[in-house]
Backbone bond lengths (Angstrom), bond angles and torsions (degrees), N, CA, C in turn:
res aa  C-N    CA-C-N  psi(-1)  N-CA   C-N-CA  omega(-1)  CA-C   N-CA-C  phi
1 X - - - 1.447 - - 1.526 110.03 -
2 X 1.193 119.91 -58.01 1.448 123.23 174.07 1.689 114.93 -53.82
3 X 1.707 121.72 -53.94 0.802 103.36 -174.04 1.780 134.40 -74.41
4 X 1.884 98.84 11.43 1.227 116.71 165.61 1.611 122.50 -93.26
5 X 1.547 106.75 16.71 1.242 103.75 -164.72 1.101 130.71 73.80
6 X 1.383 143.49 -1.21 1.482 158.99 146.96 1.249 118.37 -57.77
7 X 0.933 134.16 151.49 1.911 154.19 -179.85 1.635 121.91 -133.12
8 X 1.999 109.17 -5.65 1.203 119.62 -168.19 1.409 97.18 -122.39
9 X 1.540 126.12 148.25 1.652 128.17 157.57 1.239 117.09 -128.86
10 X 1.212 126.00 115.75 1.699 104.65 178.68 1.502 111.49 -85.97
11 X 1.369 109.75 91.98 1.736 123.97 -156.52 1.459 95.12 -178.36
12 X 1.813 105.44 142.98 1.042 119.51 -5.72 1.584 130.02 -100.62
13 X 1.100 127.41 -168.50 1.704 123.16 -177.48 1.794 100.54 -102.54
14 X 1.227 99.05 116.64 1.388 101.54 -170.14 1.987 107.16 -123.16
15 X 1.375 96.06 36.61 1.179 105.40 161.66 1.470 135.85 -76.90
16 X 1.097 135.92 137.43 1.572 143.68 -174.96 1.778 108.08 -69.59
17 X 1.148 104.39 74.54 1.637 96.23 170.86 1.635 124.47 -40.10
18 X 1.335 111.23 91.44 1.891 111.78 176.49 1.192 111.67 -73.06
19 X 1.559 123.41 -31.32 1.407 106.25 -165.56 1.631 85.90 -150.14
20 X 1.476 118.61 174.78 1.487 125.07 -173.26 1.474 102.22 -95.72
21 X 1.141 111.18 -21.23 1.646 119.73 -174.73 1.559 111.68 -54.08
22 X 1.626 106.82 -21.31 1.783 89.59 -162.19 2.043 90.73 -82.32
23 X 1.718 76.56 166.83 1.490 84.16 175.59 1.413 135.74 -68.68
24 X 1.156 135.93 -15.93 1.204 146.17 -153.97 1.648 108.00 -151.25
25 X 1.663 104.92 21.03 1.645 100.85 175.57 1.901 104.06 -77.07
26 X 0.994 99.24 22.37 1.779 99.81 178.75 1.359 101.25 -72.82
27 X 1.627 116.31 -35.00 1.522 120.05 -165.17 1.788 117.02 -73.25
28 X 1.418 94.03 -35.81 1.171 92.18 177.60 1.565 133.87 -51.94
29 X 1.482 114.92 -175.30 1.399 105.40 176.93 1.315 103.99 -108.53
30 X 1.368 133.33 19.15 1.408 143.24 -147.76 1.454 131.66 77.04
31 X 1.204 112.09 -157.22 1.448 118.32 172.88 1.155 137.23 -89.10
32 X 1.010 112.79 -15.17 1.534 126.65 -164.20 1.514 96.93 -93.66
33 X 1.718 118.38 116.12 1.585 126.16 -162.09 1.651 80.84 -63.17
34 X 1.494 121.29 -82.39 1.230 119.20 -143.34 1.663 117.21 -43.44
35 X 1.245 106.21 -34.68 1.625 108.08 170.10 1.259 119.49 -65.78
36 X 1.370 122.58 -37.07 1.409 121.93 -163.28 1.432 89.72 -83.82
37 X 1.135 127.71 -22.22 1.879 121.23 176.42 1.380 109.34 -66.22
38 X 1.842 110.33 -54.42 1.492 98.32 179.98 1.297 122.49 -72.57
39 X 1.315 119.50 -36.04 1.513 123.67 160.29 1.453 113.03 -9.01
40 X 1.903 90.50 -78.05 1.440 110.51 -179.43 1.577 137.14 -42.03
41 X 1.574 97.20 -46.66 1.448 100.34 152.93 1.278 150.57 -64.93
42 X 1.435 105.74 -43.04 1.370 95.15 157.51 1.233 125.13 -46.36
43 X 1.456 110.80 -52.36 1.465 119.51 -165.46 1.469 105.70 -43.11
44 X 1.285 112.29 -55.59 1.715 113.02 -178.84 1.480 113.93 -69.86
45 X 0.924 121.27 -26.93 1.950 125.00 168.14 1.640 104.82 -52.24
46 X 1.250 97.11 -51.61 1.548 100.54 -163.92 1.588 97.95 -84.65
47 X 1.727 130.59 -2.86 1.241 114.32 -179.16 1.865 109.13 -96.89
48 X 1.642 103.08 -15.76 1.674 130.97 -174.48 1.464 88.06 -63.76
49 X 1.236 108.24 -29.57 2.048 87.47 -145.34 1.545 91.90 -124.91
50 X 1.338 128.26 33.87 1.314 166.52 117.17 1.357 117.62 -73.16
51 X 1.458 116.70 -0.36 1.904 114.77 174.65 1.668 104.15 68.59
52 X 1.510 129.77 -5.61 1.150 142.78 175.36 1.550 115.60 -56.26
53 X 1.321 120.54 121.07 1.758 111.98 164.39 1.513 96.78 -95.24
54 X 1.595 102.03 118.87 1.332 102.16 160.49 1.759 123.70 -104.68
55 X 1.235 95.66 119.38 1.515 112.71 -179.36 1.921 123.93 -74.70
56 X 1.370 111.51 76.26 1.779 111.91 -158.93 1.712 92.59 -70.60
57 X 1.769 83.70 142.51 1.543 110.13 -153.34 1.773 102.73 -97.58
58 X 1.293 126.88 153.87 1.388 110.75 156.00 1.642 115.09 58.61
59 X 1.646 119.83 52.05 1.471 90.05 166.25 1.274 127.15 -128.47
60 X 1.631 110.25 45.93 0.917 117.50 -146.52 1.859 95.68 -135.72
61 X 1.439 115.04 25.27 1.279 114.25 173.70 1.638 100.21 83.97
62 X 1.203 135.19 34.54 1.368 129.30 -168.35 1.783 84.29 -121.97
63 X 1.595 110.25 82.97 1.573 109.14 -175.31 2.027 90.96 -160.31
64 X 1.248 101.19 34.11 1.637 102.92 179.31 1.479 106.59 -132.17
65 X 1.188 119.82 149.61 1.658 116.76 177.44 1.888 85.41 -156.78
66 X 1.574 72.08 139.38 2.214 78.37 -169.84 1.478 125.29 65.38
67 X 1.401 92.94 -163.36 1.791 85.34 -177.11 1.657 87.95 -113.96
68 X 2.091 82.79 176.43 1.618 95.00 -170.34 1.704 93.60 -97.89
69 X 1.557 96.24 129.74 2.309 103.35 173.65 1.641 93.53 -25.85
């Protein structure tokens, strides 16, 4: 990000993957809350102290597309 001249990321996706169906559960860190929290944090610690604003994506249950079988 920086070495493109940027200071912003819209990252990371710290959504709870429920099902494999959604489109973009690739981003996640999986399912498991407590991991995807520490995951998450680091990730943004280590993007802060990189001069990085990291912008956390999706955490609001936006990890469904269609209905569930």
């Amino acid at each position: 990000v920086r070495k493109k001249g940027n200071d912003l990321v819209f990252a990371p996706t710290l959504d709870i993957m429920r099902t494999p169906l959604g489109g973009r559960t690739f981003e996640s860190f999986g399912e498991d809350p407590f991991l995807t929290g520490t995951l998450g944090t680091s990730w943004v610690q280590a993007a802060q102290r990189q001069g990085v604003i990291a912008t956390v994506k999706h955490v609001a249950a936006n990890n469904q597309e269609g209905k569930l079988p």
